[in-house]
C-alpha positions in Angstrom: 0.0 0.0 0.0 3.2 2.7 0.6 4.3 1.5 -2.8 0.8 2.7 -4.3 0.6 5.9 -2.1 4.3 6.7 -3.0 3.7 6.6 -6.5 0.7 8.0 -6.3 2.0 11.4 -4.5 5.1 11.3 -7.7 2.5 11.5 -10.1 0.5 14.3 -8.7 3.9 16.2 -7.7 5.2 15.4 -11.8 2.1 17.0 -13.1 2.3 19.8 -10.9 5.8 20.6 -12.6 6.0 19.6 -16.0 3.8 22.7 -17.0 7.3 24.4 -18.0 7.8 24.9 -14.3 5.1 27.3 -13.9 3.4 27.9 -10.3 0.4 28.6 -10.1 -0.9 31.1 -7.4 -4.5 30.6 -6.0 -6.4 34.3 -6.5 -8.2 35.7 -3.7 -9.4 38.7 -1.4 -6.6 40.2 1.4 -8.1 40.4 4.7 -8.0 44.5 5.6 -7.1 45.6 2.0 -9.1 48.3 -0.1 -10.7 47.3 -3.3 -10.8 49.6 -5.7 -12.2 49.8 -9.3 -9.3 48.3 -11.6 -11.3 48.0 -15.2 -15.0 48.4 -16.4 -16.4 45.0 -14.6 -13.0 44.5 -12.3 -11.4 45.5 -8.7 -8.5 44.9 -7.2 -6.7 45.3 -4.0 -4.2 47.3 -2.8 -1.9 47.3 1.0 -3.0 51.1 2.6 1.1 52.2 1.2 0.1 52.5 -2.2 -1.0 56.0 -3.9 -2.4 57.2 -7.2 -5.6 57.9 -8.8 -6.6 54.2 -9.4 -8.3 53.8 -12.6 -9.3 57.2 -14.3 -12.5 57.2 -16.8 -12.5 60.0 -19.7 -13.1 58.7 -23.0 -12.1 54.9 -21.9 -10.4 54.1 -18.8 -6.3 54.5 -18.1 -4.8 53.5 -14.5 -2.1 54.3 -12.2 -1.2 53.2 -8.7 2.6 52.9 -7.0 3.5 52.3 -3.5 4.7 55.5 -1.0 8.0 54.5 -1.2 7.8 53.8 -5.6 9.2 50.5 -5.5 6.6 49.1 -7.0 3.9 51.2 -9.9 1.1 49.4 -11.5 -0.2 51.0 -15.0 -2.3 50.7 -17.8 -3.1 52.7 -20.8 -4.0 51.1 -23.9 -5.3 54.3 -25.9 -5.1 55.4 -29.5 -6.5 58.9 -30.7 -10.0 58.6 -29.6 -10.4 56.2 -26.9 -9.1 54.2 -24.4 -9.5 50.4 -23.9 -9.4 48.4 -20.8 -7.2 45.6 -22.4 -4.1 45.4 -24.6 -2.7 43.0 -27.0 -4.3 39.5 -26.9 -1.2 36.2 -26.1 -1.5 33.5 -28.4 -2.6 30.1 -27.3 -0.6 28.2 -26.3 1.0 30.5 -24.2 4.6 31.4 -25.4 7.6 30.6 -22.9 8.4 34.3 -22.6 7.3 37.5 -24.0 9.0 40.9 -24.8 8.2 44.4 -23.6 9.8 47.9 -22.8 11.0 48.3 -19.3 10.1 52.6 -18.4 13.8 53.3 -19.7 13.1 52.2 -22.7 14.9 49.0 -22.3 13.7 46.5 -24.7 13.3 43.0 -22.5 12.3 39.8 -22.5 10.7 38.2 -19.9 11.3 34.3 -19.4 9.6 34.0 -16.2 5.7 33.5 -15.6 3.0 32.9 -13.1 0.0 31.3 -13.4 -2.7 33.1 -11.7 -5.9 30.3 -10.8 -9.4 30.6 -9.6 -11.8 28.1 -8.5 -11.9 26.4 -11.8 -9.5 27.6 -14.4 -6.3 30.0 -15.3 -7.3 33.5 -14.7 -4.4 35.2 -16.0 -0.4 35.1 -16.4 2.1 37.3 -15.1 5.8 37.5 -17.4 8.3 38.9 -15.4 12.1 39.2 -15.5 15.1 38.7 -12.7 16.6 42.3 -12.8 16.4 43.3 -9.2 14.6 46.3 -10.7 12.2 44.2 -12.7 9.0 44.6 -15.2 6.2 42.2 -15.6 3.0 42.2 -17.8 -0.1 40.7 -16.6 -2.4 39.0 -19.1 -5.9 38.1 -18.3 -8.0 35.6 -19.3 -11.3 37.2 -20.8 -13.1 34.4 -22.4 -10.6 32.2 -23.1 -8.4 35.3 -24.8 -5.6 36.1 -22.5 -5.2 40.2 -22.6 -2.6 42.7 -21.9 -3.9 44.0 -18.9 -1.4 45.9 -16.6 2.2 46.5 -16.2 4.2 46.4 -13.3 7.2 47.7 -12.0 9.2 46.9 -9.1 11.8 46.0 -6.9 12.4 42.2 -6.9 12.0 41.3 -3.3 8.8 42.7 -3.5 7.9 40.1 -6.1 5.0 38.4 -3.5 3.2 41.8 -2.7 2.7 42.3 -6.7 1.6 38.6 -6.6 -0.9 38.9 -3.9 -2.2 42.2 -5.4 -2.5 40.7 -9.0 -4.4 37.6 -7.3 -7.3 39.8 -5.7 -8.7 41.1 -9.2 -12.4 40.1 -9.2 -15.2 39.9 -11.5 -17.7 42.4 -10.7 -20.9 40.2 -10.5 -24.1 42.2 -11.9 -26.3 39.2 -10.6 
């Protein structure tokens, strides 16, 4: 019977690690943090150190929020000349290994890291991130089955858990 339990715990373990490595982080509500409106439908969380406007609504909606200290700024703003959408370029399926964007230097990078981001059913979203110790990140989320550009992030890499635990409390607004 250990023989059978033993293999049984490998398998479960192998499976949990053959998807390229990936971790997936369970989304959910912090206990004594804010929600605030993120994107038309969407909240999100932040810790009571973080300033900003939040999302901002004129002719679409833009968004901007960084901790007191700025080592770490969330922002999105996916406009062209007359409006502003909530989401940006759409990931194609399957999900690459690692994606490329410009860091706020202008620094063209590519990120080889990701998290997976899971609700009670499925894969909510991915977050690509680098190593740098100041490091970027893009978070895509799944709308639908199309996983969207949907913020940027900037930060200081210890701090790598606090941008995963604010990423994890976006929530559907229900309209029920």
């Amino acid at each position: 019977m250990k023989i059978v339990y033993s293999i049984f715990i490998s398998l479960i373990i192998i499976s949990c690690t053959e998807d390229n490595n990936q971790f997936c982080f369970q989304t959910s509500l912090v206990e004594n943090w804010q929600s605030e409106m993120f994107k038309t439908d969407y909240t999100i969380q932040f810790p009571d150190n973080y300033i900003g406007p939040g999302m901002i609504s004129f002719e679409g909606n833009i968004f901007s929020k960084s901790r007191e200290d700025s080592l770490v700024q969330f922002e999105y703003h996916y406009c062209n000349f007359n409006f502003c959408e909530d989401f940006g370029v759409e990931l194609q399926y399957p999900l690459p290994e690692s994606i490329t964007m410009f860091d706020n230097q202008g620094n063209e990078l590519e990120l080889t890291n990701q998290i997976e981001f899971c609700g009670i059913d499925d894969n909510v979203g991915v977050f690509y991130y680098d190593d740098r110790e100041n490091a970027s990140g893009k978070y895509f989320m799944n709308i639908y089955g199309e996983f969207l550009e949907s913020v940027t992030v900037y930060y200081e890499s210890q701090l790598l858990s606090e941008v995963q635990q604010i990423l994890g409390s976006i929530s559907f607004i229900s309209i029920d």
